[in-house]
N, CA, C and O atoms as a Tinker XYZ file with bonds, in Angstrom:
   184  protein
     1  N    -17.948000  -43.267000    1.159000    73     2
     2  CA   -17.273000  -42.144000    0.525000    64     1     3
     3  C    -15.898000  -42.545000    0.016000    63     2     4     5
     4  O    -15.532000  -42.086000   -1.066000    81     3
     5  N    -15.000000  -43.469000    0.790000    73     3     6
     6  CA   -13.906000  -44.020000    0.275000    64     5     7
     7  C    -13.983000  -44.395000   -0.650000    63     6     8     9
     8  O    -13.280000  -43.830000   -1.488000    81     7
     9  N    -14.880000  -45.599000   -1.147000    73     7    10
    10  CA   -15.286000  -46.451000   -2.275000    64     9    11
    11  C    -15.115000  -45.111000   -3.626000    63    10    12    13
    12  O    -14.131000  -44.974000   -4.353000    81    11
    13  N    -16.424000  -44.234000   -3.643000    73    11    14
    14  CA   -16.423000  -43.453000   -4.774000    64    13    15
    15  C    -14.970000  -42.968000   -5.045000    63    14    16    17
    16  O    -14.290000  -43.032000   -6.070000    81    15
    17  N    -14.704000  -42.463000   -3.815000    73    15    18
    18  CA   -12.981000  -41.473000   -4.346000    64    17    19
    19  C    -12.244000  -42.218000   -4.959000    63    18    20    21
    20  O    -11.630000  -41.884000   -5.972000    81    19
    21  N    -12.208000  -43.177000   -4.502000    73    19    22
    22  CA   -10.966000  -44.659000   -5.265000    64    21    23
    23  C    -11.441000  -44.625000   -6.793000    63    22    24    25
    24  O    -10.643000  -44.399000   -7.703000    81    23
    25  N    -12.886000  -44.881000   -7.016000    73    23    26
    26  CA   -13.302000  -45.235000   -8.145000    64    25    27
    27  C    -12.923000  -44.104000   -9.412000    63    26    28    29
    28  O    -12.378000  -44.369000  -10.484000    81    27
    29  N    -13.468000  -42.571000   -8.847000    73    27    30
    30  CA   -12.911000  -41.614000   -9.804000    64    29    31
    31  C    -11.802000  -41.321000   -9.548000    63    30    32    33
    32  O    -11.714000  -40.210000  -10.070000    81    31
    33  N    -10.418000  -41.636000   -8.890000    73    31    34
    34  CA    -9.593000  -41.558000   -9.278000    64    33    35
    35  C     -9.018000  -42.482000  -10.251000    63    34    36    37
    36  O     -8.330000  -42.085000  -11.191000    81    35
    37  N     -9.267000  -43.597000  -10.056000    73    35    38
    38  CA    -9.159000  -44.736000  -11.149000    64    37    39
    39  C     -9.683000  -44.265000  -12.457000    63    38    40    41
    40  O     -9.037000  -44.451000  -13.488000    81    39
    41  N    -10.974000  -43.588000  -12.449000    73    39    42
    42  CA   -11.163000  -43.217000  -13.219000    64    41    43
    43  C    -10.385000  -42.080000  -14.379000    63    42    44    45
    44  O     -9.981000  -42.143000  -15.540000    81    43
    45  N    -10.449000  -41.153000  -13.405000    73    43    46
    46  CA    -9.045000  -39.755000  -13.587000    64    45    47
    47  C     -7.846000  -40.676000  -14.718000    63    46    48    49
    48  O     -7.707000  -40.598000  -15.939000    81    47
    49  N     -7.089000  -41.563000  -13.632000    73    47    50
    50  CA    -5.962000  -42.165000  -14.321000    64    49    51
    51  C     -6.078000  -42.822000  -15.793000    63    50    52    53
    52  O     -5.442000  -42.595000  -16.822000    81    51
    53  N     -7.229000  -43.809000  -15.478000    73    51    54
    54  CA    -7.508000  -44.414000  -16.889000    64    53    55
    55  C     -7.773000  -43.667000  -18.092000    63    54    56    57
    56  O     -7.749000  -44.236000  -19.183000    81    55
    57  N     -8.096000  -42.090000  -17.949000    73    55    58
    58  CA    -8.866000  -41.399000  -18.855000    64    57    59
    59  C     -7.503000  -40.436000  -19.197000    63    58    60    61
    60  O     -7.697000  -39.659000  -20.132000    81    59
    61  N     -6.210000  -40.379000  -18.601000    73    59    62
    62  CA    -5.080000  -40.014000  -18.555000    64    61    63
    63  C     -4.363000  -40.979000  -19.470000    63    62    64    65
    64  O     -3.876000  -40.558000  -20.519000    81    63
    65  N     -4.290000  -42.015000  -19.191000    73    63    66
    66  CA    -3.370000  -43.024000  -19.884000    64    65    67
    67  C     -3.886000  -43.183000  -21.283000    63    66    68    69
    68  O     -3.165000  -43.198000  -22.281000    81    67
    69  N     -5.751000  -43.351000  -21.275000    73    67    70
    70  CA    -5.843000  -43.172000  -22.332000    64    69    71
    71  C     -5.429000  -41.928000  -23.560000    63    70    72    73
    72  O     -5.038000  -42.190000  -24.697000    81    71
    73  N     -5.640000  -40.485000  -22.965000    73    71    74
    74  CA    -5.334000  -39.683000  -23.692000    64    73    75
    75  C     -4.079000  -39.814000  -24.216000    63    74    76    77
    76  O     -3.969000  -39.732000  -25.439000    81    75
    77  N     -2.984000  -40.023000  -23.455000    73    75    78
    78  CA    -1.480000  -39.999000  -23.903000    64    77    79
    79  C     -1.666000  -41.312000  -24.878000    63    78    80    81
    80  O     -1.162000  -41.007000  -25.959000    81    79
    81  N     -2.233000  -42.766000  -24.930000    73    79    82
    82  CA    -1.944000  -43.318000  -25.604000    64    81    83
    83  C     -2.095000  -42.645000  -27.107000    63    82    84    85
    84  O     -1.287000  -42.430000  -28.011000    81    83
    85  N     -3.539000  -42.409000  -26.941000    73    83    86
    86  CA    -4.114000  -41.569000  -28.161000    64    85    87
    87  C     -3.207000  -40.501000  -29.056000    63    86    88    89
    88  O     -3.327000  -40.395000  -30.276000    81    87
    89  N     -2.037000  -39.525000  -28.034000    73    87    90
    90  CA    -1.772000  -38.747000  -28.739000    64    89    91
    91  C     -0.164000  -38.864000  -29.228000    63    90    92    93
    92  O      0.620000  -38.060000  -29.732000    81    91
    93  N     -0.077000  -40.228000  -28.836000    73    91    94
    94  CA     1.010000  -41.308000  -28.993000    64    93    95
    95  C      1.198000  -42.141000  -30.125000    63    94    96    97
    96  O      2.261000  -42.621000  -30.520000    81    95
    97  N     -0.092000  -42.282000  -30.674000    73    95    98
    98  CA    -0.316000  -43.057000  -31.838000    64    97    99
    99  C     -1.234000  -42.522000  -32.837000    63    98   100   101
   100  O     -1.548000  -43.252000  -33.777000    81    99
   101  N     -1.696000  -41.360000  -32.755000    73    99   102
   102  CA    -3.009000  -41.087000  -33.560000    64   101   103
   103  C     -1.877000  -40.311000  -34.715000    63   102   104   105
   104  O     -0.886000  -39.682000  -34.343000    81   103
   105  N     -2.188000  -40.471000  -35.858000    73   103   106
   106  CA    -1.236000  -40.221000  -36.802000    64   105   107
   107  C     -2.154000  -39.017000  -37.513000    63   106   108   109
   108  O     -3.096000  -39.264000  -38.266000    81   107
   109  N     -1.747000  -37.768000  -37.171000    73   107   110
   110  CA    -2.625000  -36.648000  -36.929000    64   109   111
   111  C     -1.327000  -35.549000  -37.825000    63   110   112   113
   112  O     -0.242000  -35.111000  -37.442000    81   111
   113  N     -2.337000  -35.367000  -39.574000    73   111   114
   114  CA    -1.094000  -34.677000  -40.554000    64   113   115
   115  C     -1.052000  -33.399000  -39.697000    63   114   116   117
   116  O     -1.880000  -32.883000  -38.946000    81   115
   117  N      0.502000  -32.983000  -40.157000    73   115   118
   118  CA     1.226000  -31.722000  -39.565000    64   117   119
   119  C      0.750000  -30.219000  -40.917000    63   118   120   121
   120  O      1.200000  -30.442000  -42.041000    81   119
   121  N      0.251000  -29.399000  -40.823000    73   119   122
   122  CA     0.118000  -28.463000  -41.629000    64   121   123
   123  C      0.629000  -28.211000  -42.692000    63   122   124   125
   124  O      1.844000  -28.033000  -42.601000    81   123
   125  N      0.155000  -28.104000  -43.829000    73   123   126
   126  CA     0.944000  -28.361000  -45.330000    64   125   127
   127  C      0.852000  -26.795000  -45.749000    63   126   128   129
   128  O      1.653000  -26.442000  -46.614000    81   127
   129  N      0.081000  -25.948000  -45.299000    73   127   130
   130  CA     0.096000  -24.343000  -46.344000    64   129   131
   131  C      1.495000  -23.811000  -45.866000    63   130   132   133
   132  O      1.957000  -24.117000  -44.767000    81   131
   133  N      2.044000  -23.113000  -46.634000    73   131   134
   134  CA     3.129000  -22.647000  -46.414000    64   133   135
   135  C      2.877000  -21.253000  -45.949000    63   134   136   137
   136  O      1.759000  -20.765000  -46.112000    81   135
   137  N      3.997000  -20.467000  -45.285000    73   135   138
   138  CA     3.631000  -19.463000  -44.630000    64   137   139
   139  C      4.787000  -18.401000  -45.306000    63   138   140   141
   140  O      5.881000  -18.958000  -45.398000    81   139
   141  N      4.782000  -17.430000  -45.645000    73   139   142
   142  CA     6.077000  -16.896000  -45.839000    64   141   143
   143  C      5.848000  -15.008000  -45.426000    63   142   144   145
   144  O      4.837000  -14.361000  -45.698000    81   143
   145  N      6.755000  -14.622000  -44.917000    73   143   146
   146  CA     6.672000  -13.141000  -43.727000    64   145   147
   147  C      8.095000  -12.633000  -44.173000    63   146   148   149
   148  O      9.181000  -13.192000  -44.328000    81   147
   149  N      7.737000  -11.624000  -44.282000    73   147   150
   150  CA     9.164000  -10.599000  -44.525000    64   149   151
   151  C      9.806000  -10.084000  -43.416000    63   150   152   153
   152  O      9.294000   -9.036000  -43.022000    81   151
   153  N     10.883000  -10.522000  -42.697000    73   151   154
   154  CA    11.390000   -9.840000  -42.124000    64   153   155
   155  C     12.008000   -8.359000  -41.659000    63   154   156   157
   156  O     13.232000   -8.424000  -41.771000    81   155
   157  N     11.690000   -7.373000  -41.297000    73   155   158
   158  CA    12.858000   -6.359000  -41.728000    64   157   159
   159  C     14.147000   -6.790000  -41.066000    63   158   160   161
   160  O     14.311000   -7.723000  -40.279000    81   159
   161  N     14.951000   -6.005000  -41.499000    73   159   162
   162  CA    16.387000   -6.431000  -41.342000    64   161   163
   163  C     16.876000   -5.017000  -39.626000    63   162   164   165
   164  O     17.805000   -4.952000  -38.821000    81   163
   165  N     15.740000   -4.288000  -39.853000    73   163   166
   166  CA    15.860000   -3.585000  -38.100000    64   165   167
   167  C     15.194000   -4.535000  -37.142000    63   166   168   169
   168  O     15.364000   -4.210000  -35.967000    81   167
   169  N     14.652000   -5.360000  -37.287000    73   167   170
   170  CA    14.893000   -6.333000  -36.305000    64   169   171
   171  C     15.769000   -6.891000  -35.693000    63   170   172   173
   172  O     15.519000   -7.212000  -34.531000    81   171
   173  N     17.055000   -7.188000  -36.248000    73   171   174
   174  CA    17.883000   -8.049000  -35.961000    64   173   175
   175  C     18.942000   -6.988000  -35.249000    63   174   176   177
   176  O     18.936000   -5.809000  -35.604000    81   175
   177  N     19.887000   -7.488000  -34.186000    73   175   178
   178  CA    21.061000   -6.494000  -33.838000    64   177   179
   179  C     22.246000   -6.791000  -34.732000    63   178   180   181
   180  O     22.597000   -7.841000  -35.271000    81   179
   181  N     22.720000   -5.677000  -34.739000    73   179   182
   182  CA    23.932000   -6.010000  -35.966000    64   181   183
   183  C     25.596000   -6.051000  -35.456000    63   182   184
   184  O     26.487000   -6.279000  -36.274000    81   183
């Protein structure tokens, strides 16, 4: 039972390190549509 636990935690970690590498380097475009919202101006405190 030791053996397995060691193994999926190793596992756990490796599948950790990988993700962060991934989201470290994956050159992933940022949203290009533009958005535009009218504020009212009673929103704001004056």
């Amino acid at each position: 039972m030791g053996k397995v636990t060691i193994i999926l935690i190793v596992i756990l970690v490796v599948a950790i390190v990988a993700g962060c590498v991934v989201l470290a380097y994956w050159d992933f475009p940022a949203p290009s549509s533009r958005v535009e919202k009218v504020l009212p101006d009673a929103r704001f405190p004056k």
